[in-house]
C-alpha positions as CSV (number, residue, x, y, z in Angstrom):
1,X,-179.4,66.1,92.7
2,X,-176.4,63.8,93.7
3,X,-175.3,64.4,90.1
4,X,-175.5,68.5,90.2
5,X,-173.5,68.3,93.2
6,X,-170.4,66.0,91.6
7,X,-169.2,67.3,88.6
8,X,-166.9,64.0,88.8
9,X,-170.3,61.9,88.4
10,X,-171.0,63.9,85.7
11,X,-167.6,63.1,83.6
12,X,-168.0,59.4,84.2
13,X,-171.7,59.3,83.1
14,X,-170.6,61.4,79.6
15,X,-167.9,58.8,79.7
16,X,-169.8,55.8,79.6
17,X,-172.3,57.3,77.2
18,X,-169.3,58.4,74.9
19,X,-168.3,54.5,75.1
20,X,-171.6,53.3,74.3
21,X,-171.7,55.4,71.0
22,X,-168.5,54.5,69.8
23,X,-169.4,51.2,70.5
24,X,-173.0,51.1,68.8
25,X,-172.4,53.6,65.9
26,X,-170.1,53.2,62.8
27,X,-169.6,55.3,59.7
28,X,-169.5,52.6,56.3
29,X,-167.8,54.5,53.6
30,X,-169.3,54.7,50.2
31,X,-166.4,52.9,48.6
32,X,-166.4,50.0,51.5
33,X,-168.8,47.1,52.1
34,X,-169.3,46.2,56.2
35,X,-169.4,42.7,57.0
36,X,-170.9,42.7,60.9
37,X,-169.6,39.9,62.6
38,X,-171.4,39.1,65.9
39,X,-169.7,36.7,68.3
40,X,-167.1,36.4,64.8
41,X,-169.9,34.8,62.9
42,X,-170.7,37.1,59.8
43,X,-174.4,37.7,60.7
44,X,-175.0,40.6,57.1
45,X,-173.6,43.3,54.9
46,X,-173.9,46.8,55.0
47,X,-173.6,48.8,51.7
48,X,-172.6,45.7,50.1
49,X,-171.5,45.8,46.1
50,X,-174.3,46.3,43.8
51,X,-174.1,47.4,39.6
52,X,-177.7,48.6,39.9
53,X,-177.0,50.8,42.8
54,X,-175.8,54.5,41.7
55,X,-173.7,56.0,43.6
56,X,-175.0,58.0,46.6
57,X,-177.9,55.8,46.5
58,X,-176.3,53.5,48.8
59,X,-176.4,52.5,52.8
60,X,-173.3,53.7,53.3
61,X,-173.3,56.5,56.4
62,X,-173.8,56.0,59.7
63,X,-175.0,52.7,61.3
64,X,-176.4,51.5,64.7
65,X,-174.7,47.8,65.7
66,X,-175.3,45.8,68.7
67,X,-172.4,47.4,71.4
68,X,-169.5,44.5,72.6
69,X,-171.4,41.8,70.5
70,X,-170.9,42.7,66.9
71,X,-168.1,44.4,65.6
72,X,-167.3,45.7,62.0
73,X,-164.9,44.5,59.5
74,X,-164.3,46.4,56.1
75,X,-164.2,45.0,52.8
76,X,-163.0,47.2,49.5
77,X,-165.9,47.9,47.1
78,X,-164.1,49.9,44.5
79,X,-161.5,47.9,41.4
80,X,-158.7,47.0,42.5
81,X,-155.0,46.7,41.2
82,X,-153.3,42.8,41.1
83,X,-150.0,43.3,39.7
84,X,-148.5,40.0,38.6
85,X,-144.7,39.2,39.7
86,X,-143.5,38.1,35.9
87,X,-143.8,35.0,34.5
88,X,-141.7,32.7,32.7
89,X,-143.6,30.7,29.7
90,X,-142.7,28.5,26.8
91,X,-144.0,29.5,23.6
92,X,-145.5,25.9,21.2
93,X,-142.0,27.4,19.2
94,X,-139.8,26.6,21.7
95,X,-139.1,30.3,22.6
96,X,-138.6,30.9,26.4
97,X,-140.8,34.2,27.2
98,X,-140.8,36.6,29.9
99,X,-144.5,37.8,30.3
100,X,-145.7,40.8,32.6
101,X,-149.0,40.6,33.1
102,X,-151.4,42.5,35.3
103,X,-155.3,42.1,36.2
104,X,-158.3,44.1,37.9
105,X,-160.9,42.8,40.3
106,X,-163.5,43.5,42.4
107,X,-164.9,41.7,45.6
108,X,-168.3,41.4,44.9
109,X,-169.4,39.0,47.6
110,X,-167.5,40.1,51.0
111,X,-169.5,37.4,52.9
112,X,-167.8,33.7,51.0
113,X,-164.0,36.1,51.0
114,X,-164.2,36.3,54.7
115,X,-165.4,33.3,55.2
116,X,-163.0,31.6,52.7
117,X,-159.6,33.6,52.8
118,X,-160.7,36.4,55.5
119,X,-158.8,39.8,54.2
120,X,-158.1,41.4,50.3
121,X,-155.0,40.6,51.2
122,X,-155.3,36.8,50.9
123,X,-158.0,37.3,48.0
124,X,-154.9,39.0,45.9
125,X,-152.5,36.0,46.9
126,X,-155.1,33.6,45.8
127,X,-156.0,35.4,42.7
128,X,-152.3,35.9,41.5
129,X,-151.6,32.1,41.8
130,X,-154.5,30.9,39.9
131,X,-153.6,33.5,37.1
132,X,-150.1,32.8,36.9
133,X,-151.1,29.6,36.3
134,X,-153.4,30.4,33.6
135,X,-151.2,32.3,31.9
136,X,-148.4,29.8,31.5
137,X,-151.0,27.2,30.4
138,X,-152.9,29.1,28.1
139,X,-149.8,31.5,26.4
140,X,-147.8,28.2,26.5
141,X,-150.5,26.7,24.0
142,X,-149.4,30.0,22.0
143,X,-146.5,30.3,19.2
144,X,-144.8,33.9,20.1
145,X,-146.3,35.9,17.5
146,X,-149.6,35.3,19.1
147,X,-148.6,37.1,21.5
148,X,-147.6,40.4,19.4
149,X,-150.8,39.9,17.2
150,X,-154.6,41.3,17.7
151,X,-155.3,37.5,18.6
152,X,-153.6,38.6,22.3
153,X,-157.5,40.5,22.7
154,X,-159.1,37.1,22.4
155,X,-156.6,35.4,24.5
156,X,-156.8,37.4,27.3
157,X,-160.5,37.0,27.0
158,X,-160.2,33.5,27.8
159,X,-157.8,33.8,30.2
160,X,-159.9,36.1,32.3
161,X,-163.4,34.0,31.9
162,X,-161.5,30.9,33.2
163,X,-160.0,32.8,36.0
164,X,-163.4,34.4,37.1
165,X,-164.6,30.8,37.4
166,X,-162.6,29.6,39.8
167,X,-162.5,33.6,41.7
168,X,-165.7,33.2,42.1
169,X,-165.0,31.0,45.2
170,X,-163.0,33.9,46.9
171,X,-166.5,36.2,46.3
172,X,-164.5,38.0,43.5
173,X,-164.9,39.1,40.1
174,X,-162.0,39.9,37.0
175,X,-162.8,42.5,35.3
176,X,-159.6,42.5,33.0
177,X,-156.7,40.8,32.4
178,X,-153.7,42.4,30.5
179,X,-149.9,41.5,29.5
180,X,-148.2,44.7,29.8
181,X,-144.6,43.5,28.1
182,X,-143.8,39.9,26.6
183,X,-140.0,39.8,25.8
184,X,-137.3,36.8,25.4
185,X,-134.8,36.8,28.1
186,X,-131.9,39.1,28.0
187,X,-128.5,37.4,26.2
188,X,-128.1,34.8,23.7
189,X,-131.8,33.6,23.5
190,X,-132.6,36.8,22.2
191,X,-129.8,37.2,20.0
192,X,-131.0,33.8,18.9
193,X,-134.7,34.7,18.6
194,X,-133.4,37.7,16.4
195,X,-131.3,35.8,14.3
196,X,-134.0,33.4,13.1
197,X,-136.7,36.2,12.8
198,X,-134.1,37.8,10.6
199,X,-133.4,34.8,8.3
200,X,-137.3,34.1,8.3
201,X,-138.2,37.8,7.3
202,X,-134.7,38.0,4.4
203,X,-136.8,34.0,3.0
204,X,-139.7,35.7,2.9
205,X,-138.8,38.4,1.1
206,X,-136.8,36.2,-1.6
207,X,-140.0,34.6,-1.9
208,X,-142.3,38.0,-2.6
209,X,-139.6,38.8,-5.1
210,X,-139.7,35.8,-7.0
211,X,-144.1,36.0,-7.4
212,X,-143.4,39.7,-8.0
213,X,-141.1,38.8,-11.1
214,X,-143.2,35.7,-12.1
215,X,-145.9,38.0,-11.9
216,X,-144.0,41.0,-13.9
217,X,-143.2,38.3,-16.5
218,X,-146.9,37.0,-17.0
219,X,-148.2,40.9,-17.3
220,X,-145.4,41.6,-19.7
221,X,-146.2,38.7,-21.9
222,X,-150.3,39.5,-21.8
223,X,-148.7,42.9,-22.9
224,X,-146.9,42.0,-26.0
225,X,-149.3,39.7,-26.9
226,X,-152.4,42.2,-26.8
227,X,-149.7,44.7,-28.8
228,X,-149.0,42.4,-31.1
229,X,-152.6,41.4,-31.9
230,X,-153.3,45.4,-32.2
231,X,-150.5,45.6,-34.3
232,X,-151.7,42.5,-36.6
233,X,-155.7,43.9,-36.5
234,X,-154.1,47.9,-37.9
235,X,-151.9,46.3,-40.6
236,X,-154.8,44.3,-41.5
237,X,-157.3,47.2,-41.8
238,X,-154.8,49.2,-43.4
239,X,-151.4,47.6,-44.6
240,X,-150.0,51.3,-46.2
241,X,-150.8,53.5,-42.9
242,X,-149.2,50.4,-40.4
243,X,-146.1,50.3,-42.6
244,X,-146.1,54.2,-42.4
245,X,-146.6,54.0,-39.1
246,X,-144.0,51.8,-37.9
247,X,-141.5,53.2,-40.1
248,X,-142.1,56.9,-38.1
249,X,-141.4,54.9,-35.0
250,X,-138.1,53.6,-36.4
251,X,-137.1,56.9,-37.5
252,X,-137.7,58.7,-33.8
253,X,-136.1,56.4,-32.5
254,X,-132.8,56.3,-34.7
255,X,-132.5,60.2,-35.1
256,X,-133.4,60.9,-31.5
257,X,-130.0,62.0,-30.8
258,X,-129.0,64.6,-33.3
259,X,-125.6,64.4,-32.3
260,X,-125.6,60.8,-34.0
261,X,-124.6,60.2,-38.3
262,X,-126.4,57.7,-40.2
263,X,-124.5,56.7,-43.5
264,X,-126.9,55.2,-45.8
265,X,-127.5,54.9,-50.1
266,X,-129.8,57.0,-51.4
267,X,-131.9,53.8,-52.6
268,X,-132.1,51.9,-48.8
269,X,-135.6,50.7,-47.7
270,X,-135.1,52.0,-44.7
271,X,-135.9,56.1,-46.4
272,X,-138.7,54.9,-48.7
273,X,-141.3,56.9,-46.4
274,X,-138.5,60.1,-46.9
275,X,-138.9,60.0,-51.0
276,X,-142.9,59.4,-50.4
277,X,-144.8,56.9,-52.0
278,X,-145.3,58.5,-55.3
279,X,-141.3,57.3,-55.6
280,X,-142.1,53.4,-55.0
């Protein structure tokens, strides 16, 4: 009755109820994982990461904690970008390289990156020095047109699967790892770089030329040769039609400009096949 009379009452007690909602319900995302901490001791996850779990089938919604003794910090559960500041590496040819690299990763355990590093944050810092220094190990092991080849595929692979062993202390996961540009420095390196790949691709090409000609030659002579042994095989199967023969050939090709005079006796070899052979 006290209450009915004092609207005042009445504010205060919707006031303290309004406090003690907000302080025992939260709402978890579907793209966050809760990590309740009670006294600052993680005590266990809400709607934490899980590749069986479709999406929508999660505990993500609302969720009753213990008021003024737990409270709620969120963790990330979707990918997430790490864009590497770029590296400088030297290739096994000597050639200084400016690499731009990139990776994706997930937290998949909230719990041990709390525990170990305490925000995403911190995971990224962590994550971007252990792949820098992968990177300059592994693409330093690496002559530079690795690094422009279909091999890169393969060493990326590597790179990521020895990173993911060590992330896996910070309760995350790599999911890729990609160089997004590999270039010499600016100025006379590259200049360099270009001038040897130029002299190495104007070698190589002598070189193809000169097994393109040996190789011309040796086709050319296995030509002749079979020509001549057809040749020998038709004048031996028929001496009278291969000397007719050739001597066609010899006249197409001497009166195949009609512009041209020939000046010959009337009793040269080279008419014989003109007078026929009754004439011989």
């Amino acid at each position: 009755m006290a209450l009915t009379r004092n609207p005042i009452a009445w504010l205060v007690a919707l006031f303290v109820v309004l406090i003690l909602a907000s302080a025992t319900l939260y709402t978890v995302p579907e793209t966050k994982q809760a990590i309740v901490l009670r006294l600052g001791k993680p005590e266990r996850i809400v709607n934490a990461y899980d590749p069986r779990t479709r999406f929508g089938d999660t505990d993500a919604g609302l969720v009753a904690k213990v008021p003024f003794v737990e409270n709620v910090v969120y963790i990330d559960k979707r990918v997430l970008d790490l864009d590497m500041p770029q590296q400088t590496v030297l290739s096994t040819d000597q050639l200084r390289l400016v690499v731009d690299a990139f990776a994706r990763f997930r937290i998949v355990d909230p719990q041990r990156m709390y525990q170990t590093v305490g925000t995403e944050e911190n995971v990224k810092d962590a994550l971007a020095r252990i792949l820098a220094s992968r990177l300059r190990n592994e693409l330093g092991r690496q002559p530079f047109a690795a690094l422009l080849s279909p091999e890169r595929t393969t060493l990326m692979e590597d790179i990521q699967n020895s990173v993911n062993r060590q992330a896996a202390q910070y309760g995350a996961q790599i999911l890729d790892v990609r160089i997004k540009r590999a270039d010499l420095p600016t100025g006379a390196p590259l200049e360099s770089a270009y001038t040897r790949m130029r002299s190495a691709r104007a070698q190589q090409a002598l070189t193809i030329r000169a097994q393109g000609n040996k190789q011309a030659q040796l086709v050319r002579a296995e030509a002749d040769a079979n020509a001549a042994h057809i040749y020998a095989d038709a004048f031996g199967r028929d001496p009278q039609f291969y000397a007719f023969y050739r001597a066609m050939q010899a006249y197409r090709e001497t009166f195949k400009d009609s512009s041209s005079t020939v000046v010959l006796s009337p009793n040269n070899e080279f008419l014989r096949e003109f007078e026929g052979h009754s004439a011989k």
